[in-house]
N, C-alpha and C positions, 0 to 999 in steps of 0.2 A: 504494500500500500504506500504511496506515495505522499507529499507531502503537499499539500495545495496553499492558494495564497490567502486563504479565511474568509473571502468575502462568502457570503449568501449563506451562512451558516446555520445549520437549520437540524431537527432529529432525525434527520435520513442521513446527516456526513457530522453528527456532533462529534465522534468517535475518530476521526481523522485528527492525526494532529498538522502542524500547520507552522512555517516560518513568521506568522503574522506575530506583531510583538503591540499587547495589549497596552493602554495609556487611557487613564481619567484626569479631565481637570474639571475640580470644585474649588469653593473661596478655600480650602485647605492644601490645596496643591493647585496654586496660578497657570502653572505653565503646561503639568503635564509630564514633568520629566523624571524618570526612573528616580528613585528614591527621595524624593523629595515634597513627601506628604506630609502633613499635620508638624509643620516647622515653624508655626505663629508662635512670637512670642505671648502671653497670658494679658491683657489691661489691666491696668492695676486696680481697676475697680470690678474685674471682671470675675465669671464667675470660678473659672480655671486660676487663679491669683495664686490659691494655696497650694496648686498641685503643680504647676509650671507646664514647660513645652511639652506639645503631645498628649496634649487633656484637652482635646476641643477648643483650642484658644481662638479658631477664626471661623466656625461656621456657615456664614452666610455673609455678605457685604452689601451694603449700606449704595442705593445708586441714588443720588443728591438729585432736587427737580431740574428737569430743562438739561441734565447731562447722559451722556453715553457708553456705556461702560462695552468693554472690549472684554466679553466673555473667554474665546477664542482667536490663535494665532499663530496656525497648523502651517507647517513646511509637508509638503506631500513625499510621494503617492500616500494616499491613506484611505479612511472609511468611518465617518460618526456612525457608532452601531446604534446609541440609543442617547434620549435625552430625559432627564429628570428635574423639574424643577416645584418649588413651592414659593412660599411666601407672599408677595405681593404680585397676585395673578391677573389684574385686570386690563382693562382695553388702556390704560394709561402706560402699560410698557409695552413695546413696541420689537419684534423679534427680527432682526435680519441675518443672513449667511449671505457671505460674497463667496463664488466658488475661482480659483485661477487669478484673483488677481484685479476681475472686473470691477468697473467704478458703481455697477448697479447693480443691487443685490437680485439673489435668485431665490429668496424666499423674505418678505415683506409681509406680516403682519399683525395684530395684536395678538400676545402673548395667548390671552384664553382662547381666543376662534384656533387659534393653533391647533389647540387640542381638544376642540368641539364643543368649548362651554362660552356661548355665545352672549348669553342674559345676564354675568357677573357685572353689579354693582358694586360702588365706593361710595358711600356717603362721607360727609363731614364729620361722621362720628367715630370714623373708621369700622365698619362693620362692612364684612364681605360679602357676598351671594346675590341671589341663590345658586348652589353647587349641586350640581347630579351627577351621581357616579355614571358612568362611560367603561363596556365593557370588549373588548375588540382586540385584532392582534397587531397592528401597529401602532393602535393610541389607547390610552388608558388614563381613566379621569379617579382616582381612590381618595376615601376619606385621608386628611381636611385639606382638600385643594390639592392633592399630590398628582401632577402633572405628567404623565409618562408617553415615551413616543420612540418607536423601534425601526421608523423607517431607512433602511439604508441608505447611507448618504457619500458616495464615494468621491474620491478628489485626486487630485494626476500631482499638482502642483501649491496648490496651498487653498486653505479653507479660513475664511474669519467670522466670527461669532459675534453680533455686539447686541444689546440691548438697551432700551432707550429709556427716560423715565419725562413721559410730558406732562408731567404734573406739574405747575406754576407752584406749587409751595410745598409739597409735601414728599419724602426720600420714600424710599420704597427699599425691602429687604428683600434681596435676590440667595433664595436656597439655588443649588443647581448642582447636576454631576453630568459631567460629559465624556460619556463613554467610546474611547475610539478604538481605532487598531491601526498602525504602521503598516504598511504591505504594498504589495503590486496589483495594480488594477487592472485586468482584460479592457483591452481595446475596444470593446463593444459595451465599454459600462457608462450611461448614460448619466447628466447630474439631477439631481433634485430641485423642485422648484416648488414653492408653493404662493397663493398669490389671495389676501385677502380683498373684498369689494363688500359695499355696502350700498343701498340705493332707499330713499325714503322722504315720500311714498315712490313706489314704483310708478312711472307715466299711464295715465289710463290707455289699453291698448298695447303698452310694449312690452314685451319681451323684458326678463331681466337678464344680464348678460354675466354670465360665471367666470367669463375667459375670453378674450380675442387678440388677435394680434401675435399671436404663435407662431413662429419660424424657426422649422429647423425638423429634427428627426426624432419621435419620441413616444412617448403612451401618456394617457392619460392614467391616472391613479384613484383615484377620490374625488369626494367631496363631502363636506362637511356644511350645513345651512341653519342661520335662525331664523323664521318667520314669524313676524311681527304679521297679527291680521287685526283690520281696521275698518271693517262690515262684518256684519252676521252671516252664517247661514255655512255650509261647508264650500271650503279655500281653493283645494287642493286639485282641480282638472287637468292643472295645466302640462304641457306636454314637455319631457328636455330633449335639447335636438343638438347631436353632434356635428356640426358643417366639418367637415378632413378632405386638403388636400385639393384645394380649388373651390371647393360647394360654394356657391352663392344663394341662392334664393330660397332651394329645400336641400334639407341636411342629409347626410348618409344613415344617421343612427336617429332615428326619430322615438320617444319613449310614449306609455299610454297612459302614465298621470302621475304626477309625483308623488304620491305616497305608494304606487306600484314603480315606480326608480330608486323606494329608502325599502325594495322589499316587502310591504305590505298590501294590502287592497281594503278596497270598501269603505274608506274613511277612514282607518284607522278604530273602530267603533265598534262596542260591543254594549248593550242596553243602554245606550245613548251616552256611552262614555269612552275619551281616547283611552286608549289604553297603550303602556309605553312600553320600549323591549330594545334591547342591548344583545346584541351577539355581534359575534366573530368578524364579517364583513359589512352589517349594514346597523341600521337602528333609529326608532324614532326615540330618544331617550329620554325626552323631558318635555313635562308641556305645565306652564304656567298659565294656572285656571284662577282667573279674576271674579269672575261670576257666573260665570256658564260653561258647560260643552262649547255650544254654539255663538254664544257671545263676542263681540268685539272686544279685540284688547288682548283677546289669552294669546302665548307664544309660545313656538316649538324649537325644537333643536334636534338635528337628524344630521346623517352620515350614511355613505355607502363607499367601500372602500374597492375597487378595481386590480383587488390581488388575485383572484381567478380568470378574472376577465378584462384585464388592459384594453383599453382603447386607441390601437397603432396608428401614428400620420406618420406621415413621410417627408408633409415640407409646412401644413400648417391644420392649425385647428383655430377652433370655436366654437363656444359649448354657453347654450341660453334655456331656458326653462321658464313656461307662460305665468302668469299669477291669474289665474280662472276657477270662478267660483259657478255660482247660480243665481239669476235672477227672478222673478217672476214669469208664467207660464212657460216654462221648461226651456229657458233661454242661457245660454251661460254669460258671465259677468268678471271683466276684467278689472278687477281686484288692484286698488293701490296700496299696497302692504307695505310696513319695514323689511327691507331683504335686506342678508346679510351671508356672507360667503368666504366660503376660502378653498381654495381648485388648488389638487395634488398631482403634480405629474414628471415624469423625468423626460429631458432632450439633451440635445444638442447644445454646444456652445457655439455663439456668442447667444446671450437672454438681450431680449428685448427689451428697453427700459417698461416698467409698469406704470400705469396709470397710478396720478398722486395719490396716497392717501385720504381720507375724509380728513380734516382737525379735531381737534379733541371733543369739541362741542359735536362734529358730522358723526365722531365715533361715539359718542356721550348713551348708556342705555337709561330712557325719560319713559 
């Protein structure tokens, strides 16, 4: 048996051993670099004082408002196997990965939609939520706020991690382990991208858009969504349509309604109530009930993840999904919703720069 380079590692080749040479960096080891973990020296007000270095002296670090802290600052070939973070989890930090070098990152978005929890609030009194756990094999959402994400992320020549904190006056505490491996990357190993969007209300009539402007060679992966609904009556008709590879006017991959795209049918609905559900590739996870089933106002949060079933282009994509509901006498009704998204997929380099983000107040959950 021979020795492979560790990428795709999985219970079918656990048993292989493998030249890949393992590396985490959390606030207790900065860099990453063989033995050089848990080296903070203790504060002196801290709670490690009386026991000194290597008792937990730097767990977490402190990112001040309005700065950017430099997670990650990887020399390649390599591969982030997984991410772990906690603490201050909401739409006011900000996640990027630059992969090679480029000036625009290849994964852009708030920290929570990262990892599917779309509805997290900050009050002025510092209280967090609401939080749903998230059950799945590349993302994982566990009690209190523990953020977990397994998608393979491989790199030829260097990787940068940074995280942003846009809050005008308030620091934010960054838990985080970032788990890599050193190795040789097959030539046919694609980068990670991921790409938050948000729209609200959606246009009466249009399409909400997950993705466009894609060039290059690649599959899609996922998608993770919150919908905000803002009429009565059930949402969920509308259709997602994959344009690959030229499509202009009708798409290649046309879907039969979004809650039959996160895996379910029927409305979601069992004696007049949604019912939620978390597995392995898809999920409707969480629904915030204000006053009703049916009532305006309640919100959902859903995923479908594209690890059975990629979605291959060759030179570009575009991936949109209708907001249609129901009108009176059996008509449907385009729905102006809070949409909110984040599209997972690996390509090609060079990335396209991304459309700006919303501002704080655009990304603000009201």
């Amino acid at each position: 048996m021979t020795a492979f380079n560790g990428l795709g590692m999985g219970l079918g080749n656990l048993a292989r051993l493998s030249n890949a040479k393992t590396r985490s960096i959390s606030a207790e080891n900065p860099t990453g670099e063989k033995g050089a973990g848990g080296m903070a020296e203790p504060a002196p007000e801290g709670p490690a004082r009386e026991l000194g270095v290597g008792w937990k002296c730097r767990p977490c670090m402190g990112i001040p408002p309005g700065e950017t802290c430099v997670l990650a600052d990887l020399a390649g070939p390599g591969a982030i196997q997984s991410l772990w973070f906690g603490g201050t989890v909401t739409r006011d930090f900000i996640l990027r990965i630059y992969w090679e070098g480029q000036a625009q990152p290849s994964v852009e978005t708030p920290l929570c939609d990262f990892f599917g929890a779309p509805w997290i609030r900050y009050d002025e009194g510092g209280t967090k939520g609401p939080l749903v756990r998230l059950h799945s094999l590349p993302v994982c959402v566990n009690p209190n706020r523990g953020m977990n994400c397994f998608w393979e992320m491989p790199f030829r020549k260097s990787c940068r991690i940074t995280l942003q904190n846009t809050h005008p006056k308030k620091a934010g505490w960054c838990f985080h382990q970032i788990n890599y491996t050193r190795t040789d990357v097959p030539a046919d190993c694609a980068y990670f991208h991921a790409q938050f969007r948000r729209t609200h209300p959606v246009p009466y009539g249009a399409p909400y858009t997950l993705l466009d402007g894609i060039e290059g060679r690649g599959h899609y992966v996922g998608t993770s969504m919150g919908w905000g609904i803002n009429n009565n009556g059930w949402w969920g008709e509308g259709e997602i349509k994959f344009y690959m590879d030229g499509d202009t006017d009708f798409p290649t991959i046309c879907g039969t309604g979004t809650e039959d795209y996160f895996g379910g049918a029927y409305n979601w609905e069992c004696d007049g109530q949604y019912i939620e559900y978390s597995t392995p590739f898809m999920g409707m996870h969480q629904v915030l009930r204000p006053d009703g089933t049916y009532n305006s106002q309640h919100r959902h949060a859903m995923y479908r993840w594209h690890i059975m079933d990629p979605v291959r282009f060759e030179r570009t994509l575009r991936v949109t999904i209708q907001s249609l509901g129901w009108r009176s006498e059996g008509r449907y009704f385009p729905g102006q919703h809070d949409i909110c998204s984040v599209a997972y997929w690996y390509q090609t380099l060079p990335t396209a720069p991304f459309p700006a983000l919303p501002d704080r107040d655009g990304l603000e959950v009201v």
